[in-house]
N, C-alpha and C positions, 0 to 999 in steps of 0.2 A: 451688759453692765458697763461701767464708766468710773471715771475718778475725778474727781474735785480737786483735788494734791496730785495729780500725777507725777509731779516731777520729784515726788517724795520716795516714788520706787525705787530708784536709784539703791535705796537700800538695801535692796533682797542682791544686791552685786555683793555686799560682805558674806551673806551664806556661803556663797561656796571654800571663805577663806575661813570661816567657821570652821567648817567639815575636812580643807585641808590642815588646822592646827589639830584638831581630831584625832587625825586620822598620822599623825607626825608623835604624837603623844603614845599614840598605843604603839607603836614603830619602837620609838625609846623603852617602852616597859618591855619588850619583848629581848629589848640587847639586856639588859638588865637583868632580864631573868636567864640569858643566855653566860653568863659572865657569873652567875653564882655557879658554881660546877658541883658543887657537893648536891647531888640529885637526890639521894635518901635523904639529907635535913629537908632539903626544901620540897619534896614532900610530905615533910610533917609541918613545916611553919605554912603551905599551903595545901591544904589533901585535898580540895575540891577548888576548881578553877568556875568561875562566873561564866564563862563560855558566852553563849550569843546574848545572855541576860544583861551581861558588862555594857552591851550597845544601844540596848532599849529605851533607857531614860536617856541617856546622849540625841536618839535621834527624836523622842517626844520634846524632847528641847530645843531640837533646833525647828524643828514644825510647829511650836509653839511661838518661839521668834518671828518666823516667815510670815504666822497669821499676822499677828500684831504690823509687822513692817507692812502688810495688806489694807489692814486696816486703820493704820498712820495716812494712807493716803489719801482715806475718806474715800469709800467704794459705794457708788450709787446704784439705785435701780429707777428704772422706768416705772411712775405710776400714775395713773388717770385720776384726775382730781376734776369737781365740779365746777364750773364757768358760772359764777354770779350772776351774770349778763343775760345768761341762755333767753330767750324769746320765742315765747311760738304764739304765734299769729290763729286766729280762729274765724273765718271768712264764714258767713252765712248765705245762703241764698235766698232771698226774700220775694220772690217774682211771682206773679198770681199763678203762674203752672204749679207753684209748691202747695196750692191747694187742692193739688188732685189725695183723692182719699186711697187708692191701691195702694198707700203703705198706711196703715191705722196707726191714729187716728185721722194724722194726714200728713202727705211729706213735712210740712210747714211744721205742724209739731212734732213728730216725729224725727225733725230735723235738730228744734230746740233743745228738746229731753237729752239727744245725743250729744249736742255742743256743753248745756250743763253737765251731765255727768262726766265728758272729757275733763270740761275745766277742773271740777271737783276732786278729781283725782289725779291730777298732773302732780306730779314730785313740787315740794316747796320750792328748789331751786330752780323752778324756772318763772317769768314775769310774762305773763297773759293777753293779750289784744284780742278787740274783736270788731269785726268790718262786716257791713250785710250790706248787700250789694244785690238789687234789680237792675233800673235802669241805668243806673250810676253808681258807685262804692262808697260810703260812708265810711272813716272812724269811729263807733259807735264808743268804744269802752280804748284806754292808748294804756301802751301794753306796762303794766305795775305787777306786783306781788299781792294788791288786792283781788282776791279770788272774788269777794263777793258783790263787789263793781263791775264785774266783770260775766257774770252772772245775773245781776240782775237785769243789765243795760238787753241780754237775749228776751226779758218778758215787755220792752218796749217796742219790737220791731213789730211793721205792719208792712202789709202787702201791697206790691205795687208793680205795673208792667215792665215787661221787659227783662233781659237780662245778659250783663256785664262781667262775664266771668274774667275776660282780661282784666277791666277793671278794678276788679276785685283783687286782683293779683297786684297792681301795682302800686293800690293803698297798700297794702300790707308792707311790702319793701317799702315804702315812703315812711310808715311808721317804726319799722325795723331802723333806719335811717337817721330816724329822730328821736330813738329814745333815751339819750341821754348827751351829755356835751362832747364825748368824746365820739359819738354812734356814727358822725360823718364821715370822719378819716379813719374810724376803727369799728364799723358796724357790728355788735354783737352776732353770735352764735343764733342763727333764727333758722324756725321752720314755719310752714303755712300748711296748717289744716285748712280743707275747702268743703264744704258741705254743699250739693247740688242736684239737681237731675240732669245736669251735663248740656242745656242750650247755651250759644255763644250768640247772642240776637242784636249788641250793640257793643257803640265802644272801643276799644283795641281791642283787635286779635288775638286768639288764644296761643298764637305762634308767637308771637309779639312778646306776651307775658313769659313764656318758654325761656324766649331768650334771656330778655332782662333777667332772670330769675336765675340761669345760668351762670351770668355774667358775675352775678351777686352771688352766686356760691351758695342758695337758700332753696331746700327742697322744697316741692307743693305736693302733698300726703294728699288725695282727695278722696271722699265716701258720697258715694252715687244715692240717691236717694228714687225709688221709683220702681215700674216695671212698665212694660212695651202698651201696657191695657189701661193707661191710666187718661182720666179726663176731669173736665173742670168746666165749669158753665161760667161762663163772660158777658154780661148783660144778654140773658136772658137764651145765648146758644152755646149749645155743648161744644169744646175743641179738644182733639184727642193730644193728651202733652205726653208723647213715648221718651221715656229717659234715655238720654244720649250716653251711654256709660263708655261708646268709643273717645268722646273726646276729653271726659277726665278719667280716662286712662294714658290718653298721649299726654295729658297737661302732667300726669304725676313719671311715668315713666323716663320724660323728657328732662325734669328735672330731677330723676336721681330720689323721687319719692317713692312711695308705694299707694294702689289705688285699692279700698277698698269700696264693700255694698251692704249697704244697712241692712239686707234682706237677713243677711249672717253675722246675729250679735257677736260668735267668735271670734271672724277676721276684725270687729271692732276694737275689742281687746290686743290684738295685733299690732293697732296703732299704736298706743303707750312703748309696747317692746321695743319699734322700728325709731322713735323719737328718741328713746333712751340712749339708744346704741349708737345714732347718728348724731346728737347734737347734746353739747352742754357738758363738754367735757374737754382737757388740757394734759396735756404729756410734761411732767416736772421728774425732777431727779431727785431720788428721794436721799439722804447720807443713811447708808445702812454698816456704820463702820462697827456699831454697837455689835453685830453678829459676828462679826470679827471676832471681835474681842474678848467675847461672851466663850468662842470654842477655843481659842487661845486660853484662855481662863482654863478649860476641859483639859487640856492639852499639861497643862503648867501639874494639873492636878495629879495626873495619871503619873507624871513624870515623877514628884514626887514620892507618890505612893509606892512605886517600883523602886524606886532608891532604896527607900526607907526598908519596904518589907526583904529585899534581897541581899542589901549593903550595910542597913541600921544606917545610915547617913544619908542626907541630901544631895541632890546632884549637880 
């Protein structure tokens, strides 16, 4: 916790001069009762002494003060609030290996189904992109709040050689970069999802991207698409395309993402949880002086109420 007025604490120094006028007051009733001598009257003008009841409401009163001078100073709390900006980036893989069929109905689609139903379900607060990347990385869709731009722009890709996964990685930070006036010198809160079967066959290096991507403080989450038995006919000969699931797992590891494999729709689900907790979010001070004041209030109450039913008088 924290204070917004701190220098307003100063206050809670009179409490203890509170407690010593107190405690100087019951001092003097005591000579005062010591100084009437006729002990038979004045146990009839007092036959039952208030005893430790007398201090009760004195001290819900001065706890009652202490809140409030706590909460004079505006006492904050730490709370996570949502980053408008947040960005996540959606990289596809488009390279004719994504036509091998061992994940049904083929990576390639199986790739897309996955990227829509990601996008469709992203929390509103965060703004969308998406880059497919073969031989080279495209901008496809530049990252907005339009979910369904963003969406549709996945039923325009087409299949083509090669594949650029560095690439891929450093549209995405170049559009993370550019998405608004301030994005240069203040780049939003981004993450990059990478859909692939993990070949690195042109382009910058996938160490390359690692880095930049470190530098820039922006995870790369990747989901593997494939299995070791997979192939694809290329004018007219079969080539076996094995998914490389070791190297986006270094690409995500490296950056601080998490890697998953479309084989297990559960770890897909996964993704959502790991973007939630990582990105799109801001540490503010909240004023919670009202809570103060609220048991301060509690405090003031009780005080009364012991007065009253003990003394018939307030305190």
């Amino acid at each position: 916790m924290t204070f917004l007025s701190p220098e307003r604490l100063w206050l809670l120094g009179l409490l203890p001069l509170l407690a010593a006028v107190y405690v100087l007051l019951q001092m003097r009733r005591r000579q005062y009762a010591v100084r009437f001598t006729n002990l038979a009257l004045l146990s009839q003008v007092a036959p039952k002494r208030p005893g430790w009841r007398r201090h009760v409401a004195a001290t819900l009163f001065l706890i009652m003060i202490a809140l409030m001078m706590v909460g004079f100073a505006r006492p904050a709390d730490e709370v996570k609030v949502p980053r408008d900006r947040a960005t996540i980036m959606v990289a596809v893989d488009v390279s004719l290996s994504m036509m091998a069929r061992d994940v049904s109905p083929s990576r390639f689609d199986a790739a897309k189904a996955a990227a829509k139903k990601f996008i469709g379900e992203l929390p509103a607060r965060f703004n969308v992109g998406v880059v497919a990347f073969a031989g080279n990385a495209n901008l496809i869709a530049a990252p907005s709040d339009d979910r369904s731009t963003a969406i549709t722009s996945l039923d325009q890709l087409t299949l083509a050689k090669r594949t650029a996964i560095g690439e891929a990685v450093f549209t995405s930070l170049q559009a993370v970069r550019s998405f608004d006036a301030e994005a240069r010198q203040d780049p939003p809160p981004a993450h990059i999802v990478l859909l692939s079967d993990g070949d690195n066959t042109t382009g910058r290096t996938v160490q390359e991207a690692i880095d930049a991507s470190s530098v820039a403080q922006i995870p790369v989450s990747t989901i593997a698409f494939g299995t070791p038995y997979g192939t694809v006919d290329i004018e007219g000969e079969t080539t076996s395309v094995s998914v490389n699931k070791e190297t986006l797992r270094a690409l995500a590891d490296n950056t601080e993402g998490k890697a998953y494999e479309a084989a297990d729709a559960g770890q897909l689900g996964e993704v959502y949880a790991n973007i939630g907790t990582s990105l799109g979010f801001e540490t503010e001070h909240r004023d919670v002086a009202a809570r103060y004041l609220g048991i301060a209030l509690l405090f003031a109450l009780a005080a009364g109420g012991a007065s009253l039913a003990w003394f018939s008088r307030l305190p």
